[in-house]
Every structure is written in C-alpha cells, then in structure tokens.
VEXKOL-686926 format. One record per atom (N, C-alpha, C): z, x, y; residue in three letters. Coordinates in steps of 0.001 Angstrom, whole numbers, plus 524288, in hexadecimal, padded with zeros to 5 digits. Example, Ala and Ser with C-alpha at 12.3 -4.5 7.8 and 13.67 -1.06 7.14 Angstrom:
BEGIN
81E78833867E9C6ALA
81E788300C7EE6CALA
81E78833907F31CALA
81BA8832327F736SER
81BE4835667FBDCSER
81EBE832648001ESER
//
This chain:
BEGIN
8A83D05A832FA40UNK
8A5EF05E982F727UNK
8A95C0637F2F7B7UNK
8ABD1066062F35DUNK
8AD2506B0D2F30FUNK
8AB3F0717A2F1B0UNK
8AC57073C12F3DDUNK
8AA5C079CE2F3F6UNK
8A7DF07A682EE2FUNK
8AB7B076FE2EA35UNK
8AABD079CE2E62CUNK
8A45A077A92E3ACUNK
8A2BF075F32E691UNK
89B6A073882E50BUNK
89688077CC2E565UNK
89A4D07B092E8BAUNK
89632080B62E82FUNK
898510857C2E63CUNK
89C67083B92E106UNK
89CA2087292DB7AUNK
897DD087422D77EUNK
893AE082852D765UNK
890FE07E972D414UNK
88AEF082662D6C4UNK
887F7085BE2D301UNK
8831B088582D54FUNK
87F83083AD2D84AUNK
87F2F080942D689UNK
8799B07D602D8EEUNK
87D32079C02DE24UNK
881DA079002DD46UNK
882E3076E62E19EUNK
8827307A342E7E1UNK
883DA081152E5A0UNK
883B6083122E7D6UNK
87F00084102EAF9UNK
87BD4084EC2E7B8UNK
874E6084F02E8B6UNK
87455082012EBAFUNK
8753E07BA72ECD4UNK
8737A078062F011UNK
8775C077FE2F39EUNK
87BEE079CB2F518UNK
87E5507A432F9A1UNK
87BA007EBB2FCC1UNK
8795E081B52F9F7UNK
878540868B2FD17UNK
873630841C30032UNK
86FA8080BF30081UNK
86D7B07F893044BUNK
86D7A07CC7308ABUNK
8739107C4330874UNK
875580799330CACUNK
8764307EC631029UNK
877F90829E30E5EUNK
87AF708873311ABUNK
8764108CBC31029UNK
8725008C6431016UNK
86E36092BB30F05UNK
871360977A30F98UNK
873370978B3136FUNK
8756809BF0317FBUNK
87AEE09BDF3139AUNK
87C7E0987D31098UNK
883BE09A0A310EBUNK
883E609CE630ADBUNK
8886909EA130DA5UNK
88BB50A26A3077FUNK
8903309F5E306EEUNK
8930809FB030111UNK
8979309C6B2FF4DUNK
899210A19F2FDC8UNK
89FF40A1162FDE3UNK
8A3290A4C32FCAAUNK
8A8050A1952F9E3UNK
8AA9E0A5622F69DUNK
8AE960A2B02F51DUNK
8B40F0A5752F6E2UNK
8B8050A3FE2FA3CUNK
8BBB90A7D12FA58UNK
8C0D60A6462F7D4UNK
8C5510A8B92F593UNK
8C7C10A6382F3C8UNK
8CDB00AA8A2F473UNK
8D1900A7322F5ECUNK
8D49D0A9292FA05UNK
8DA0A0A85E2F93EUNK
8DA770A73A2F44CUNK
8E0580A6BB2EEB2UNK
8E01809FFE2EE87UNK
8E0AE09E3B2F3A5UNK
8E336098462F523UNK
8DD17095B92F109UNK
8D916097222F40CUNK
8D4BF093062F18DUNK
8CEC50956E2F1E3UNK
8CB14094AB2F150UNK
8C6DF096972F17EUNK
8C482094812F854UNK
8C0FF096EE2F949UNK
8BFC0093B12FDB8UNK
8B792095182FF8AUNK
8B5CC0913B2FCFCUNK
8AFCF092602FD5AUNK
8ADD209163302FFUNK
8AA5A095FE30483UNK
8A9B1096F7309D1UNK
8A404095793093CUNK
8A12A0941330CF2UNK
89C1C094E330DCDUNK
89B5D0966C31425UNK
8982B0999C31454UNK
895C009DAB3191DUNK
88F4609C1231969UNK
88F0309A4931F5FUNK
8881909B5331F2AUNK
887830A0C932254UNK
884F70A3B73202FUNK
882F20A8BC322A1UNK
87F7D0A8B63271FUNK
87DF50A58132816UNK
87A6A0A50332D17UNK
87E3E0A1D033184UNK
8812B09DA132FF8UNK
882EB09ABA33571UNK
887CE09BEB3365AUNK
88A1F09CE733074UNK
88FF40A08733081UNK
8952309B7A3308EUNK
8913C096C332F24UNK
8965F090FD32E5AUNK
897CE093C2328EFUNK
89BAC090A23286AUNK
89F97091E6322F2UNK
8A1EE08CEC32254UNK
8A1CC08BD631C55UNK
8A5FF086E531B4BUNK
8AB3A08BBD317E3UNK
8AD56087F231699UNK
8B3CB08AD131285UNK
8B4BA0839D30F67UNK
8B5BB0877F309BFUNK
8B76A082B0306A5UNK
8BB450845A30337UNK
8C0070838D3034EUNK
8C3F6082282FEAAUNK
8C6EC07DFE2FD63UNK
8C8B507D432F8BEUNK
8CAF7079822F6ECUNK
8D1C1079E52F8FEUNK
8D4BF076472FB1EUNK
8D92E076712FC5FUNK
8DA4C0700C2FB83UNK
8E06E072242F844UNK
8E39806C482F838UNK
8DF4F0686E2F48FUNK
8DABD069FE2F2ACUNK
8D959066642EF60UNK
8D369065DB2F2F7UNK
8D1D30669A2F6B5UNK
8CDDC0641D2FAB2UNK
8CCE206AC72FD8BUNK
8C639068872FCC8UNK
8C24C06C1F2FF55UNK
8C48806CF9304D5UNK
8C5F3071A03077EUNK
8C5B40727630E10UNK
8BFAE0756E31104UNK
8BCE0074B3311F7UNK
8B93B0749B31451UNK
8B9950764031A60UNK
8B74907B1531B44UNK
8B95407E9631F06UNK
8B1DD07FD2320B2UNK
8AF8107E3C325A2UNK
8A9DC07F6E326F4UNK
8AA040803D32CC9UNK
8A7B90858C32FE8UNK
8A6C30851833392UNK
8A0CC088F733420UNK
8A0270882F339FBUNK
89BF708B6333988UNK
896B70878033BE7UNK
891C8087CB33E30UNK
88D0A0844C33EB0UNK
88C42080B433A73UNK
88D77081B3335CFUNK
88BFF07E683318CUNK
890A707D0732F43UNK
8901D0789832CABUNK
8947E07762328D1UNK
8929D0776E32389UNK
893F107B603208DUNK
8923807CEE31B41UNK
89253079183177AUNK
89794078BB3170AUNK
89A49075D8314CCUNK
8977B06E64312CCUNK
8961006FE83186AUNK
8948D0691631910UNK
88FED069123178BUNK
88BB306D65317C9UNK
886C706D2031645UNK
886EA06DDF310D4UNK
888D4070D530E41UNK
889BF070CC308DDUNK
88A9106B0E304EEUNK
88DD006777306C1UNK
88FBE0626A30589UNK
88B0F0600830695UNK
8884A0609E30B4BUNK
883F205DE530BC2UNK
87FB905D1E308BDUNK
87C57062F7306DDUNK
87AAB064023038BUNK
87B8A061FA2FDD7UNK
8805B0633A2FB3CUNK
881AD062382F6ECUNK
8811605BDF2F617UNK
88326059522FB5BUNK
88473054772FAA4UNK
87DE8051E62F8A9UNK
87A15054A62FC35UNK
874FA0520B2FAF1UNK
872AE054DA2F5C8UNK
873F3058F02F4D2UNK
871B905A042ED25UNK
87578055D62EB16UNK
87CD1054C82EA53UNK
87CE8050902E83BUNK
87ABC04C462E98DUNK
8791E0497F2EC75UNK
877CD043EE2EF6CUNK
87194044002EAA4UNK
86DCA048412E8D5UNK
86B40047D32E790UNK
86C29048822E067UNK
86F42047F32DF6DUNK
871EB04B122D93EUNK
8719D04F372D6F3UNK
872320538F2DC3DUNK
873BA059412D91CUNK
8702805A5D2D558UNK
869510592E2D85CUNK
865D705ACA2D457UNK
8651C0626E2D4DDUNK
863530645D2D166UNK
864B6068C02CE3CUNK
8604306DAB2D265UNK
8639006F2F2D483UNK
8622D074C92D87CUNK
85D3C0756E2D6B1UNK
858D3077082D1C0UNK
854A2076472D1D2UNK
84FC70727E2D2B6UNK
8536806E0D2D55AUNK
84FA006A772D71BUNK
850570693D2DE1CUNK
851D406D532DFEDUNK
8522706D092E510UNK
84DC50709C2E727UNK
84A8B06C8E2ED0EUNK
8465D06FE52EEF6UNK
84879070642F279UNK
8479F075092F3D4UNK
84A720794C2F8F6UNK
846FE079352FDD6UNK
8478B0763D301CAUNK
842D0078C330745UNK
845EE07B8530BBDUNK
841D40811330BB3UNK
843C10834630FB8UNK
840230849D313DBUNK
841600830231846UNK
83D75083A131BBAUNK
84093086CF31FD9UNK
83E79087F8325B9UNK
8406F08B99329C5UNK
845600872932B06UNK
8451B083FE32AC2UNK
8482707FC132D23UNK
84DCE07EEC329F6UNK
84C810810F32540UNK
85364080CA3214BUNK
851D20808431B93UNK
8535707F4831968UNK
852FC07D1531280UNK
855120794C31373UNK
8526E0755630D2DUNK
854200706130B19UNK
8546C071563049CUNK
8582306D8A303FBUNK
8553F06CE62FEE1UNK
855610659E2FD50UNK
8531D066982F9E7UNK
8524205FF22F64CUNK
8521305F4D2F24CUNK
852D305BC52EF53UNK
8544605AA22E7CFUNK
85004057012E8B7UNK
//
C-alpha cells in the first residue's frame, strides 16, 4: 500500500480511525514529496516517499502508524469499501471501533 491512498477523502476518513490522535503533513523538499504522519499524544511518527520507483517507509516511536493504517484499510477493503455512511462508530472509555 502507498502513501498515495490518503489523497482519496473517504479513504482518508477510514484511516483516521486507526490514528484519532494523528496529523498528516505533506513536506516537499525539491527531490520528492514526503507524507509525514505525527500522533500528538504518543509522539510515534511514520515518513513516506516515493524513491527509485518504491514506497520507503520510515516509523518510529510506541506505535507504528504506518502499520496501523494498512491494517485498517486492509479490513474496509477485505469488506468492499462499503461507503463511509454506512459505518457504525463505538466509542467507549476503552477506545473506538468501527464496523460496515
């Protein structure tokens, strides 16, 4: 999976409940663009740009962003990318979910 899946609004939407806490940035630095994500609370960070043809994938920090994001996405596709208004959201003291 590449950075570029959270150009796409609703993809974006459903990655974001993998990260509550994170902000995406875009920086871009002549050579290439390079999309950051930051969680504000635990302070992990992934880094994504395209080089030589292939995603480099750069995550440190308590969490791996990166990986939870793929995770997420992977299970809205696994279910066929049904349509952001048919997702129920639970949030309890314990975290959020969601489900199609």
């Amino acid at each position: 999976m590449t950075a570029d899946v959270l150009d796409e609004w609703t993809t974006r939407f459903i990655a974001q409940f993998a990260l509550p806490t994170a902000q995406r940035l875009t920086l871009h630095n002549g050579r290439h663009n390079t999309d950051v994500l930051i969680d504000t609370t635990t302070g992990s960070f992934a880094t994504l740009h395209k080089e030589d043809g292939r995603w480099i994938v750069r995550q440190e920090g308590p969490g791996m962003l990166w990986d939870a994001v793929e995770d997420q996405l992977n299970r809205w596709y696994a279910v066929g990318t049904p349509a952001a208004g048919s997702a129920t959201i639970r949030v309890t003291p314990a975290g959020q979910s969601i489900h199609w």
